[in-house]
PQR file of N, CA, C, O and H, with PARSE charges and radii, in Angstrom:
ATOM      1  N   UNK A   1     -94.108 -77.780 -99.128 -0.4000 1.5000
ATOM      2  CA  UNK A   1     -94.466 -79.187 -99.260 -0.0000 2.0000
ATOM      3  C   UNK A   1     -93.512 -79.920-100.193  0.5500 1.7000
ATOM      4  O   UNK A   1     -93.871 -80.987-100.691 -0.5500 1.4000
ATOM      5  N   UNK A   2     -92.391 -79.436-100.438 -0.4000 1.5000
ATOM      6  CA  UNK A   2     -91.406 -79.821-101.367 -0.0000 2.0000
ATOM      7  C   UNK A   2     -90.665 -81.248-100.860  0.5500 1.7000
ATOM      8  O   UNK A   2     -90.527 -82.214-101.610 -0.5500 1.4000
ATOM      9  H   UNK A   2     -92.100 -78.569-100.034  0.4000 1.0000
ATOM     10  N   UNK A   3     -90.305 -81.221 -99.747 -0.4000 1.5000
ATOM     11  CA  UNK A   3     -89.507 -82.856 -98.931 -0.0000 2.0000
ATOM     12  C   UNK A   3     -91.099 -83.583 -98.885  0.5500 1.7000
ATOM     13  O   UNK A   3     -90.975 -84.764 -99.212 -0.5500 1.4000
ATOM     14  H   UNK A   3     -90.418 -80.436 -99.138  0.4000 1.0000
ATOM     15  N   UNK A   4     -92.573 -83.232 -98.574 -0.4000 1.5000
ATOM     16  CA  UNK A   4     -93.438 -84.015 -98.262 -0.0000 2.0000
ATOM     17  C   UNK A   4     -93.410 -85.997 -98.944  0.5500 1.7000
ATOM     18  O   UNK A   4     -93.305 -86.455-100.082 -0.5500 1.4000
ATOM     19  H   UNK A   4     -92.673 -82.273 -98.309  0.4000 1.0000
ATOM     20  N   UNK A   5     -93.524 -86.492 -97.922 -0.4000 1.5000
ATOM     21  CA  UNK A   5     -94.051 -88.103 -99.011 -0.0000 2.0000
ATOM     22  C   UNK A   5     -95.501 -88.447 -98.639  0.5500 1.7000
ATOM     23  O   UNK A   5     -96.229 -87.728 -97.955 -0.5500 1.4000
ATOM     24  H   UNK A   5     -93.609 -86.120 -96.998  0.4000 1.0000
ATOM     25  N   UNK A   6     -95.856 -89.715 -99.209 -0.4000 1.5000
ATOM     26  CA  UNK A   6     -97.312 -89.461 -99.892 -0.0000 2.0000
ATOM     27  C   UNK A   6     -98.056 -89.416 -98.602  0.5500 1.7000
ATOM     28  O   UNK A   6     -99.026 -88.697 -98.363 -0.5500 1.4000
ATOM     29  H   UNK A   6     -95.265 -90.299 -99.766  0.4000 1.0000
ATOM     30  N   UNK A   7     -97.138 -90.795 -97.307 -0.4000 1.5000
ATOM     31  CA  UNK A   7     -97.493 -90.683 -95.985 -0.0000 2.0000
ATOM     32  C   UNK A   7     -98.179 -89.472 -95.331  0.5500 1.7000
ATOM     33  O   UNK A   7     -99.346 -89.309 -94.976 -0.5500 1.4000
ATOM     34  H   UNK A   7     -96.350 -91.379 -97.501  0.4000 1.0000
ATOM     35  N   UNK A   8     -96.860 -88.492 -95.268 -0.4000 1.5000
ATOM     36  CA  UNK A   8     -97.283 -87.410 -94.625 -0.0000 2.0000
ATOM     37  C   UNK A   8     -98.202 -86.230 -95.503  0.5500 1.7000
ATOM     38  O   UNK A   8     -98.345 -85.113 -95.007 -0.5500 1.4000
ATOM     39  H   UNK A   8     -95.911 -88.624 -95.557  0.4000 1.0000
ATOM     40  N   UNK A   9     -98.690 -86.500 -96.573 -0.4000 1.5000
ATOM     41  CA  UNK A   9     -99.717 -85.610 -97.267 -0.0000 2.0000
ATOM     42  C   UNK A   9    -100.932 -86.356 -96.956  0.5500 1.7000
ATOM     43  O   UNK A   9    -101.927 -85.701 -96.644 -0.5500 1.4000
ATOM     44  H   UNK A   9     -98.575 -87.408 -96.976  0.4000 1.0000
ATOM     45  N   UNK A  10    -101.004 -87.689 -96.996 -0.4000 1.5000
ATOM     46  CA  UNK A  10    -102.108 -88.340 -96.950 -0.0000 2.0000
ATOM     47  C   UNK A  10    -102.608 -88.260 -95.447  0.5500 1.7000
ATOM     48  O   UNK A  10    -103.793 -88.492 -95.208 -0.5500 1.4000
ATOM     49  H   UNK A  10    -100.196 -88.221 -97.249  0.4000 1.0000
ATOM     50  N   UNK A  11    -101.736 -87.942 -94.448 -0.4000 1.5000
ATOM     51  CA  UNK A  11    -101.589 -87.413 -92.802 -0.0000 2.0000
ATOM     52  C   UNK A  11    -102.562 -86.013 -92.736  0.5500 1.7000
ATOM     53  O   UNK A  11    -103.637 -85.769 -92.188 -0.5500 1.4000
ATOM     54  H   UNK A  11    -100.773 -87.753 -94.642  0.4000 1.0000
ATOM     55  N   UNK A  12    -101.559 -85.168 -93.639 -0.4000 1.5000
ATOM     56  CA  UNK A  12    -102.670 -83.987 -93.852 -0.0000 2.0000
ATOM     57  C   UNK A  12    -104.028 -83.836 -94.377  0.5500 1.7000
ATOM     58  O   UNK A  12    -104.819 -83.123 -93.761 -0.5500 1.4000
ATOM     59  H   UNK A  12    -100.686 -85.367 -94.084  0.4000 1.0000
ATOM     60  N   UNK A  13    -104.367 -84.414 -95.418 -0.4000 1.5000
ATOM     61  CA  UNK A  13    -105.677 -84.545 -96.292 -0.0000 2.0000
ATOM     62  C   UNK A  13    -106.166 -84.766 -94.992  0.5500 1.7000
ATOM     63  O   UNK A  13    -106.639 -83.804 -94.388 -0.5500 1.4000
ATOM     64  H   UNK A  13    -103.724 -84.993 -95.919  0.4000 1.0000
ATOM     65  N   UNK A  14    -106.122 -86.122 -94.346 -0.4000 1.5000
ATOM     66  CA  UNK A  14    -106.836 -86.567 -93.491 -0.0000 2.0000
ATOM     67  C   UNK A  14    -107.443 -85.723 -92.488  0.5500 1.7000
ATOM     68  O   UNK A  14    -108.562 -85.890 -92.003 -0.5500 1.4000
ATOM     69  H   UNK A  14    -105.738 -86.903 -94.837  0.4000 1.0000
ATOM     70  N   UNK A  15    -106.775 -84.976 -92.266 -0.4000 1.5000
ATOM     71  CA  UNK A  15    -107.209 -83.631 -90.747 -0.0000 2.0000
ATOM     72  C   UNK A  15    -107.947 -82.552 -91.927  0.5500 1.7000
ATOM     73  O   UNK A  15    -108.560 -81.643 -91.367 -0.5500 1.4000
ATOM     74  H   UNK A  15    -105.866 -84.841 -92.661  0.4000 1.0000
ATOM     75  N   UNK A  16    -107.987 -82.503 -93.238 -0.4000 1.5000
ATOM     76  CA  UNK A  16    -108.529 -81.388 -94.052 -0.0000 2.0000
ATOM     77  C   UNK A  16    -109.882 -81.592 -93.956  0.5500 1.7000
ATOM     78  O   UNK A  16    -110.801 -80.920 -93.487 -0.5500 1.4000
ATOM     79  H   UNK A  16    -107.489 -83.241 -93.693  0.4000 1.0000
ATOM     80  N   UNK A  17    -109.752 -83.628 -94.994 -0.4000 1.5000
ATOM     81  CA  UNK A  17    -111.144 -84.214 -94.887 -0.0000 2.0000
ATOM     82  C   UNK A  17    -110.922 -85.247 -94.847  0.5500 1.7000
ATOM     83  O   UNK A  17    -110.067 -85.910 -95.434 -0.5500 1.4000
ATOM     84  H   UNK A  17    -109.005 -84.173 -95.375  0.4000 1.0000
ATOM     85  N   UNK A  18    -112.112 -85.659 -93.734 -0.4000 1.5000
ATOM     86  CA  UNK A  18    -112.286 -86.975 -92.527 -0.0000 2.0000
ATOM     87  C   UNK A  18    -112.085 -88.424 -93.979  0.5500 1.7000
ATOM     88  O   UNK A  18    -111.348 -89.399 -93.831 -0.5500 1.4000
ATOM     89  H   UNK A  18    -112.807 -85.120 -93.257  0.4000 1.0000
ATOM     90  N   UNK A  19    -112.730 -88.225 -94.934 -0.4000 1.5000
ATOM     91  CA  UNK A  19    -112.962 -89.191 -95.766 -0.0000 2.0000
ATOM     92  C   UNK A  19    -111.847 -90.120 -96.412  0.5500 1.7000
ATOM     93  O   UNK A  19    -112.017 -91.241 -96.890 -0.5500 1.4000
ATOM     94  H   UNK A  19    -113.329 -87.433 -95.054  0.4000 1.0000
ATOM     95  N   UNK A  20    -110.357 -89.206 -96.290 -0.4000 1.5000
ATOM     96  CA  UNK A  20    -109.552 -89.611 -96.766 -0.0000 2.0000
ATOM     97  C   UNK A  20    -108.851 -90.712 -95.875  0.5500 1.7000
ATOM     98  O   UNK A  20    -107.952 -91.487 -96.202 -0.5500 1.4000
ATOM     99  H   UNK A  20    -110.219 -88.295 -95.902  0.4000 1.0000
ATOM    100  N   UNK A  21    -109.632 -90.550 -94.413 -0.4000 1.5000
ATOM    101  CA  UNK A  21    -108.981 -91.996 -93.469 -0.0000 2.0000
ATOM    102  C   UNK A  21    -109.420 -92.897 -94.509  0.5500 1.7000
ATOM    103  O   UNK A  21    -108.444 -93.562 -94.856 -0.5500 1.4000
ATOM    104  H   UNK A  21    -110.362 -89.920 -94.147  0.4000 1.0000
ATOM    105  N   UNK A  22    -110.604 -93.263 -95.256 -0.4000 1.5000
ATOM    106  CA  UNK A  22    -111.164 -94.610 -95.578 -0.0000 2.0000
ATOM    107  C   UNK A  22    -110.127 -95.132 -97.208  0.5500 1.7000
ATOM    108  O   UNK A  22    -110.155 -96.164 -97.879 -0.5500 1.4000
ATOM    109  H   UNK A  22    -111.397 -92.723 -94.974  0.4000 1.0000
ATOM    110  N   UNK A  23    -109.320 -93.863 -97.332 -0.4000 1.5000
ATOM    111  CA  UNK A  23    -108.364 -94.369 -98.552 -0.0000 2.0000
ATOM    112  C   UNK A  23    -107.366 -94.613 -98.369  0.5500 1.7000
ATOM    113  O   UNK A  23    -106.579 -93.770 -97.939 -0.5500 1.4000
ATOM    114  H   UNK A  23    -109.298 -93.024 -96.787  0.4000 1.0000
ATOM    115  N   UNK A  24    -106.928 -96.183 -98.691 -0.4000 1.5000
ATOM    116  CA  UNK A  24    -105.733 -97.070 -98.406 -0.0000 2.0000
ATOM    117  C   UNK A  24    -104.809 -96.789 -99.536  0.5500 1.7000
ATOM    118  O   UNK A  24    -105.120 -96.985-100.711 -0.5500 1.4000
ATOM    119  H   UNK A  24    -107.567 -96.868 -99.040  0.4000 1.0000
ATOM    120  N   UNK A  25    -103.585 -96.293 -99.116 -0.4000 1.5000
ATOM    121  CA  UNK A  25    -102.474 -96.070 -99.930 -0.0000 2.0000
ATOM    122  C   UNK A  25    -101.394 -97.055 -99.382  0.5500 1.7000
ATOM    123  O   UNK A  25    -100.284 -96.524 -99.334 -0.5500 1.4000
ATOM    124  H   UNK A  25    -103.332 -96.134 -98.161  0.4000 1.0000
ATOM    125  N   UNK A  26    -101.430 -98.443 -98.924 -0.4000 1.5000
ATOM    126  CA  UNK A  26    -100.836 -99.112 -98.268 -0.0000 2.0000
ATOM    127  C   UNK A  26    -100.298 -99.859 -99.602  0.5500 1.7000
ATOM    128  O   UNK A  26     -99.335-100.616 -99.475 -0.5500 1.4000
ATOM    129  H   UNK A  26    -102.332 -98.874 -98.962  0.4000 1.0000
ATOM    130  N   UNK A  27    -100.863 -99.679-100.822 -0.4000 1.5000
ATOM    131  CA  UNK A  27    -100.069-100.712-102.108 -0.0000 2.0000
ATOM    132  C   UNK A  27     -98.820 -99.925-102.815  0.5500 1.7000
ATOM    133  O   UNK A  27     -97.859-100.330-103.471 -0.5500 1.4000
ATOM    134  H   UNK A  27    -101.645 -99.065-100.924  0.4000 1.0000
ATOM    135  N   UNK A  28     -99.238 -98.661-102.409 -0.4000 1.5000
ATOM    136  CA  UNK A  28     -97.306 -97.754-102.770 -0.0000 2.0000
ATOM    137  C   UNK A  28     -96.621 -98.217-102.242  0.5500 1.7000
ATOM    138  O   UNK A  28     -96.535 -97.626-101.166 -0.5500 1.4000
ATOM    139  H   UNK A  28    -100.018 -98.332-101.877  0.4000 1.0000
ATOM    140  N   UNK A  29     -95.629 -99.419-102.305 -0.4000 1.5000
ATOM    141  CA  UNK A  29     -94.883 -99.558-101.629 -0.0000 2.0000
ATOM    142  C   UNK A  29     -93.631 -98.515-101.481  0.5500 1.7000
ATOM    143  O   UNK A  29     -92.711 -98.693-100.684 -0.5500 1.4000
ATOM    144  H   UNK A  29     -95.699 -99.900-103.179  0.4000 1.0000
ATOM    145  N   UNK A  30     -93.725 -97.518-102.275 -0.4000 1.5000
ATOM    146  CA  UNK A  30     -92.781 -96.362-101.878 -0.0000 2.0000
ATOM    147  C   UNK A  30     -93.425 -95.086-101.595  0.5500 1.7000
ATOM    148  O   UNK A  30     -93.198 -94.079-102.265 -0.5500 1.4000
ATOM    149  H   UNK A  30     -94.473 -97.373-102.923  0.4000 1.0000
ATOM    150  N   UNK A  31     -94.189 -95.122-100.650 -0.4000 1.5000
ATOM    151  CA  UNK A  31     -94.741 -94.163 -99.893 -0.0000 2.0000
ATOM    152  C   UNK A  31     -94.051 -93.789 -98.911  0.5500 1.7000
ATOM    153  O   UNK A  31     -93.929 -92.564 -98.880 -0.5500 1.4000
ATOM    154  H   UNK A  31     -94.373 -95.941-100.106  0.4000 1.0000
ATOM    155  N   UNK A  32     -93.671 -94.194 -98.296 -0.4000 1.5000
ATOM    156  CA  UNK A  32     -92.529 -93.131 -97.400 -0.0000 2.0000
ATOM    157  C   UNK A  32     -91.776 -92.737 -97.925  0.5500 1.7000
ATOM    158  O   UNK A  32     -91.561 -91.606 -97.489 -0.5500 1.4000
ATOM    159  H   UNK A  32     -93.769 -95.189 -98.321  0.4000 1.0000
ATOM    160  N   UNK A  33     -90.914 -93.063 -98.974 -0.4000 1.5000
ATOM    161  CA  UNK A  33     -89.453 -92.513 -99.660 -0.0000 2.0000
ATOM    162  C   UNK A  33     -89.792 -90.890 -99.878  0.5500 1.7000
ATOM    163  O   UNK A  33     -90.829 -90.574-100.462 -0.5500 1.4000
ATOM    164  H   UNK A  33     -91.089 -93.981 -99.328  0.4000 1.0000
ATOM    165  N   UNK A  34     -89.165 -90.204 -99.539 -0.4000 1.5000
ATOM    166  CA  UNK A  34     -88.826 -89.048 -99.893 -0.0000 2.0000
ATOM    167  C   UNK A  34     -88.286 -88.917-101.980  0.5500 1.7000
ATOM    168  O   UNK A  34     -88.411 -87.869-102.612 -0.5500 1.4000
ATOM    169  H   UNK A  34     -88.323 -90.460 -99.065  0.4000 1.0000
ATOM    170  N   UNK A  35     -88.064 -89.452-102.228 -0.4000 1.5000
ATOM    171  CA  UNK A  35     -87.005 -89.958-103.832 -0.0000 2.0000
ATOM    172  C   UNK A  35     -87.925 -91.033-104.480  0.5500 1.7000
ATOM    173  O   UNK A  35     -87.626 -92.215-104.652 -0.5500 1.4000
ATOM    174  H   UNK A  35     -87.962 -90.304-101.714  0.4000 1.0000
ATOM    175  N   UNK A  36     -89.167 -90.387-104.831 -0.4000 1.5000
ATOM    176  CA  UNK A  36     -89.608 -91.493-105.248 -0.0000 2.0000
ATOM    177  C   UNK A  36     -89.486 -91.584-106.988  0.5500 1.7000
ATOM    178  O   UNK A  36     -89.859 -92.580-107.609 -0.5500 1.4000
ATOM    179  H   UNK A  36     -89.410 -89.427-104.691  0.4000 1.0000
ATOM    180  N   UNK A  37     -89.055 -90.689-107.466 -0.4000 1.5000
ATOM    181  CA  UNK A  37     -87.969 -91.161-109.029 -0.0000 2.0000
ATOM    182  C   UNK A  37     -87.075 -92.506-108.952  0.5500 1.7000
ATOM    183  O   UNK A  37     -86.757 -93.199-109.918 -0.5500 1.4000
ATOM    184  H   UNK A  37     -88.752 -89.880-106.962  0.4000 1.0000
ATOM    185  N   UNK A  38     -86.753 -92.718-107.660 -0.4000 1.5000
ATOM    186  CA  UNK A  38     -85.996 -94.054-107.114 -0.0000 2.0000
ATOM    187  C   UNK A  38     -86.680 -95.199-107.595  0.5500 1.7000
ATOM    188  O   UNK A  38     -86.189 -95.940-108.447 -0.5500 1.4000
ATOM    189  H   UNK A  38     -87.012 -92.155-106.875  0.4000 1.0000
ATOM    190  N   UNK A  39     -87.934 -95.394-107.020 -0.4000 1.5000
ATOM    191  CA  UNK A  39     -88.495 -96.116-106.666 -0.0000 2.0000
ATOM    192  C   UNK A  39     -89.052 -96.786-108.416  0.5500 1.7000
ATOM    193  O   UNK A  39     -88.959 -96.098-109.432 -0.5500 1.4000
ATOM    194  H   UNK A  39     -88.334 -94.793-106.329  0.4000 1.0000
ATOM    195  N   UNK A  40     -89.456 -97.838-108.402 -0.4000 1.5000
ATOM    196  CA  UNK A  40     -90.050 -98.472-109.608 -0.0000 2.0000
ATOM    197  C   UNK A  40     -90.342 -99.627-109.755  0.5500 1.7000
ATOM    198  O   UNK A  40     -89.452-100.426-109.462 -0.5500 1.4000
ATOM    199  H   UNK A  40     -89.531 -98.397-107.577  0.4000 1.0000
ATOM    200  N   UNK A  41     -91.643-100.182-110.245 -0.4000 1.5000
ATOM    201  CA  UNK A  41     -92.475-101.496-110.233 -0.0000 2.0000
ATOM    202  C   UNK A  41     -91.083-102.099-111.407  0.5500 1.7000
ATOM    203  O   UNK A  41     -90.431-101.553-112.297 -0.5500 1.4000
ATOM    204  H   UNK A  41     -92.366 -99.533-110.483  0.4000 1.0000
ATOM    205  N   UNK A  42     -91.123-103.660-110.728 -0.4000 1.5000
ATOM    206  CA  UNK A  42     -90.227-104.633-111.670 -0.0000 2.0000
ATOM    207  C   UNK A  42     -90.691-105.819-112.251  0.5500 1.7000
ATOM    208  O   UNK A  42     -90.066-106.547-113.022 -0.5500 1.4000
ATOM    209  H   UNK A  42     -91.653-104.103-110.005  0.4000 1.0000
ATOM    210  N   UNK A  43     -91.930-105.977-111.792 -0.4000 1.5000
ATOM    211  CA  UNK A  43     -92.777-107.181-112.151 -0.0000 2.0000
ATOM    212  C   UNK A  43     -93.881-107.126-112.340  0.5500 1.7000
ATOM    213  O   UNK A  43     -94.365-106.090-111.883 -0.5500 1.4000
ATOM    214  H   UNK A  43     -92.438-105.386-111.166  0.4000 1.0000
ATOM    215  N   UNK A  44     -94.776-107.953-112.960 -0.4000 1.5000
ATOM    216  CA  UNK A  44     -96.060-107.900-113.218 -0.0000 2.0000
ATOM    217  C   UNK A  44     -96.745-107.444-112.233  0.5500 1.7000
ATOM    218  O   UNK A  44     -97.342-106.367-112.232 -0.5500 1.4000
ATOM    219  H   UNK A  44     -94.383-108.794-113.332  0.4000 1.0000
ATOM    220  N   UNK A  45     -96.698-108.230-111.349 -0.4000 1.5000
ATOM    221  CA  UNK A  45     -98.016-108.122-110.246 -0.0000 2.0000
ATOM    222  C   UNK A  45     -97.704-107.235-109.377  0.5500 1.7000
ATOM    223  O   UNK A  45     -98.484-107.074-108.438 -0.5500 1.4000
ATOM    224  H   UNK A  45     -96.214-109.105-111.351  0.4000 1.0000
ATOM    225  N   UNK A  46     -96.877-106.685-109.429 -0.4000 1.5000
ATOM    226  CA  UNK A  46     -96.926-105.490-108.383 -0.0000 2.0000
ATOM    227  C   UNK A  46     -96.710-103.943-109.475  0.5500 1.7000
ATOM    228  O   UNK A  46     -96.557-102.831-108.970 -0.5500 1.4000
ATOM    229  H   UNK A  46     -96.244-106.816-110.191  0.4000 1.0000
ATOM    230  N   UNK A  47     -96.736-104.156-110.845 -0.4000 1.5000
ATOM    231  CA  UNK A  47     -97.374-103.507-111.578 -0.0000 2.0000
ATOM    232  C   UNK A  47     -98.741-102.798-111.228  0.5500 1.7000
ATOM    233  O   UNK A  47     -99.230-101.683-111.051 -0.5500 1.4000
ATOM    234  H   UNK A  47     -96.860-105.059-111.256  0.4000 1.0000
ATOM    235  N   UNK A  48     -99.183-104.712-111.242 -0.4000 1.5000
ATOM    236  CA  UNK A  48    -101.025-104.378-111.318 -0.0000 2.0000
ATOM    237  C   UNK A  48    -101.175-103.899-109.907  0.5500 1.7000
ATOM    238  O   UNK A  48    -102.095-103.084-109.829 -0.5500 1.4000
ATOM    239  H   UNK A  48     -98.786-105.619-111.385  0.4000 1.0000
ATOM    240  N   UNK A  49    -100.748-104.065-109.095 -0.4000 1.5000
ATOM    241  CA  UNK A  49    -100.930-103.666-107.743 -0.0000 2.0000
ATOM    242  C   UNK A  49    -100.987-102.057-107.980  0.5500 1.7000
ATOM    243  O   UNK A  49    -102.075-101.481-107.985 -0.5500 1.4000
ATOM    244  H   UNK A  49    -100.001-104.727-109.158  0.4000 1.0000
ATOM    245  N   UNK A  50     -99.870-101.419-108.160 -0.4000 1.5000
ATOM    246  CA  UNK A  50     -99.877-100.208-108.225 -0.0000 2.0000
ATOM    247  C   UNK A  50    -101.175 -99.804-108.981  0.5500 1.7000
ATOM    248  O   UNK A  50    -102.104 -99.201-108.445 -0.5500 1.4000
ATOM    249  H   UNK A  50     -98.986-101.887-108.156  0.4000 1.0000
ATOM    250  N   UNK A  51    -101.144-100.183-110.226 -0.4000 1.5000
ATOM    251  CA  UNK A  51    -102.271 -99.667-111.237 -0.0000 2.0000
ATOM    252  C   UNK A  51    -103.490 -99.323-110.398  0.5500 1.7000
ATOM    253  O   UNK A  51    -104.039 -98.222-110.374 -0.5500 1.4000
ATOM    254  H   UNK A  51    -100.389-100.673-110.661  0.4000 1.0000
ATOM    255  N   UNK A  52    -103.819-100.325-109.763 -0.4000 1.5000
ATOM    256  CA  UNK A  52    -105.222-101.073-109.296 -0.0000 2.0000
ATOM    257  C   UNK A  52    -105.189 -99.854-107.795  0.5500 1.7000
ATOM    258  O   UNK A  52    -106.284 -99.666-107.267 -0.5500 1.4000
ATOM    259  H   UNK A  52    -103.373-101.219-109.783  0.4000 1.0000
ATOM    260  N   UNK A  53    -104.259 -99.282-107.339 -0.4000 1.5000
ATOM    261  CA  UNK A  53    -104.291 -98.687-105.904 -0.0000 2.0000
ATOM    262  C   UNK A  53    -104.036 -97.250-106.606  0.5500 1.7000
ATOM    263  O   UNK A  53    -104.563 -96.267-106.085 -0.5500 1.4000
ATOM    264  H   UNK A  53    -103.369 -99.435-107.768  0.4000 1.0000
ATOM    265  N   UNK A  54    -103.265 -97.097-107.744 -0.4000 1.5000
ATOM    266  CA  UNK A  54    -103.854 -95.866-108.248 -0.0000 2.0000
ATOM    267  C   UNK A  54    -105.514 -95.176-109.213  0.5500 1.7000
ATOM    268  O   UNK A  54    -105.909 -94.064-109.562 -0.5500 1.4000
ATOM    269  H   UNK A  54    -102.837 -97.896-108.167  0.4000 1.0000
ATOM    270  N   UNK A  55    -105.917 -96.279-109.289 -0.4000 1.5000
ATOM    271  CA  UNK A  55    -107.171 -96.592-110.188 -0.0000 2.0000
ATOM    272  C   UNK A  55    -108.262 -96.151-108.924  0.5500 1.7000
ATOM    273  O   UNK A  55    -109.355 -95.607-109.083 -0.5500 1.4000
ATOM    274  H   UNK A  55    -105.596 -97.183-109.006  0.4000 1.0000
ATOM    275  N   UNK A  56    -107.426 -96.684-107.215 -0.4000 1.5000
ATOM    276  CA  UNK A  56    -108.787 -96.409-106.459 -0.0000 2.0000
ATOM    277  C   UNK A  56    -108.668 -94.833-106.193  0.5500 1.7000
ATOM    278  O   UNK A  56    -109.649 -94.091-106.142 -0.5500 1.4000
ATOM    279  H   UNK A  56    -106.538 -97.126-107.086  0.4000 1.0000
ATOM    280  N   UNK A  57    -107.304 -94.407-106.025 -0.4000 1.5000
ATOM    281  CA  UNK A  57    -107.063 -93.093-105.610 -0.0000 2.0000
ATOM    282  C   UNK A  57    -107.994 -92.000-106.350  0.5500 1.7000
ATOM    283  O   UNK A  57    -108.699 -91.107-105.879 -0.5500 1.4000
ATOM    284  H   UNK A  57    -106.507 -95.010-106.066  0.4000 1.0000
ATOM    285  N   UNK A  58    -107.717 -92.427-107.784 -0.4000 1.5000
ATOM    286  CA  UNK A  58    -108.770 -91.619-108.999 -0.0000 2.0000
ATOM    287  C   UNK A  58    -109.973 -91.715-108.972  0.5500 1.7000
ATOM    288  O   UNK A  58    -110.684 -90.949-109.622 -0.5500 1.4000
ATOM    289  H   UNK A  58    -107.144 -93.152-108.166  0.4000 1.0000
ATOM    290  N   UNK A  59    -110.272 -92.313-108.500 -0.4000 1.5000
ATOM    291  CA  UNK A  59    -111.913 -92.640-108.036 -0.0000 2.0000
ATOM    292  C   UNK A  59    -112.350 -92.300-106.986  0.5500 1.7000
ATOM    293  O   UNK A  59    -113.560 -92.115-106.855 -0.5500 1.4000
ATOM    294  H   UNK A  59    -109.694 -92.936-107.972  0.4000 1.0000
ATOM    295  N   UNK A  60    -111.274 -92.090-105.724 -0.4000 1.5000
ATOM    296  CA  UNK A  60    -112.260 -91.315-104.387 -0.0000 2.0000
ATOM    297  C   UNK A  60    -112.019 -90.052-104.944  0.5500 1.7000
ATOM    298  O   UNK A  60    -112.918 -89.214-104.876 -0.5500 1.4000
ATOM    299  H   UNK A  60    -110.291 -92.241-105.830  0.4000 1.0000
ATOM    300  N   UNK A  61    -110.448 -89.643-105.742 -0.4000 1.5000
ATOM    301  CA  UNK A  61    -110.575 -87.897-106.150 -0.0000 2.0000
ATOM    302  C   UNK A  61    -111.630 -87.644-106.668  0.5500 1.7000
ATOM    303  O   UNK A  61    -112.338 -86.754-106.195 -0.5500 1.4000
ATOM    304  H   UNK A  61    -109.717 -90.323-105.797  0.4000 1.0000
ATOM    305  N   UNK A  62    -111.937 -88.221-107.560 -0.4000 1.5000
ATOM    306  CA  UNK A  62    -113.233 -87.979-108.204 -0.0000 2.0000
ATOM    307  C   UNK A  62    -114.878 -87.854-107.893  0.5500 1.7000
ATOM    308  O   UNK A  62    -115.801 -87.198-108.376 -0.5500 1.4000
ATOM    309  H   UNK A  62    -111.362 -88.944-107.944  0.4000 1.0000
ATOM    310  N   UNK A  63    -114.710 -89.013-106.634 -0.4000 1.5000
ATOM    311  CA  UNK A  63    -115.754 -88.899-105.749 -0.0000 2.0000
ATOM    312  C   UNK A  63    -116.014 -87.915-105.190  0.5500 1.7000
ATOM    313  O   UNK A  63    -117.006 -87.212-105.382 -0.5500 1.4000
ATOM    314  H   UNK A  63    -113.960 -89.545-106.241  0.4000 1.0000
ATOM    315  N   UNK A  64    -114.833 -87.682-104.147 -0.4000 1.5000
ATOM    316  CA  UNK A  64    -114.785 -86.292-103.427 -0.0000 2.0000
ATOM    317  C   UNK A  64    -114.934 -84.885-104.225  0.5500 1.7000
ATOM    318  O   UNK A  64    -115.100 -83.875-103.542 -0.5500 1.4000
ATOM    319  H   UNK A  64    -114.027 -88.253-103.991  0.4000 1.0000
ATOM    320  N   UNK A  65    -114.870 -84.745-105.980 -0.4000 1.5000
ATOM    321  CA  UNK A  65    -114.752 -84.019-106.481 -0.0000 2.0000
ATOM    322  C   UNK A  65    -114.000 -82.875-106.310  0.5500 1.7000
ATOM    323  O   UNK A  65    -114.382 -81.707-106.377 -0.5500 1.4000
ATOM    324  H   UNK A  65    -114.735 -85.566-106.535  0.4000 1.0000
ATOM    325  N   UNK A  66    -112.317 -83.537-105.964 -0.4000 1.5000
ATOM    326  CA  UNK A  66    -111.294 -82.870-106.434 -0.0000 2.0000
ATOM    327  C   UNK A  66    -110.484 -82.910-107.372  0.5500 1.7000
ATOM    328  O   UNK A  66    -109.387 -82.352-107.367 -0.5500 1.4000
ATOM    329  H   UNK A  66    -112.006 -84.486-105.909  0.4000 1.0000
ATOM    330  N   UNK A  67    -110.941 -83.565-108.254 -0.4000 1.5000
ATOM    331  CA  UNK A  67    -110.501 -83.504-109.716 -0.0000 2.0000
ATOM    332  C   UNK A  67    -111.495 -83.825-110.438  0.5500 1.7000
ATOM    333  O   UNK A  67    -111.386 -83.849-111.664 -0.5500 1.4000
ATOM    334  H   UNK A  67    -111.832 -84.018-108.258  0.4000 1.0000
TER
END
């Protein structure tokens, strides 16, 4: 799973467990990149964007009680 991006893990979860269709990772805007050390918020609001779409991620993990 070393080349994987978040796309194609979030592809897999999905066929693991059904629940993870209902989690939108559509605010990474560098979710496909393979290089995502590349990638980096430059402005406020797409700061908070990220924050706010990683804030939900931690909360279905948590739901689902995988972390």
């Amino acid at each position: 799973m070393k080349d994987e991006t978040i796309d194609s893990l979030h592809e897999h979860y999905k066929k693991i467990n059904k629940n993870f269709e209902n989690l939108d990772l559509s605010d990474f805007n560098c979710k496909s990149s393979r290089y995502l050390e590349t990638k980096y918020c430059d402005n406020v609001s797409k700061v908070n964007t990220c924050f706010d779409a990683a804030d939900n991620l931690d909360t279905f993990l948590k739901r689902e009680k995988i972390i």
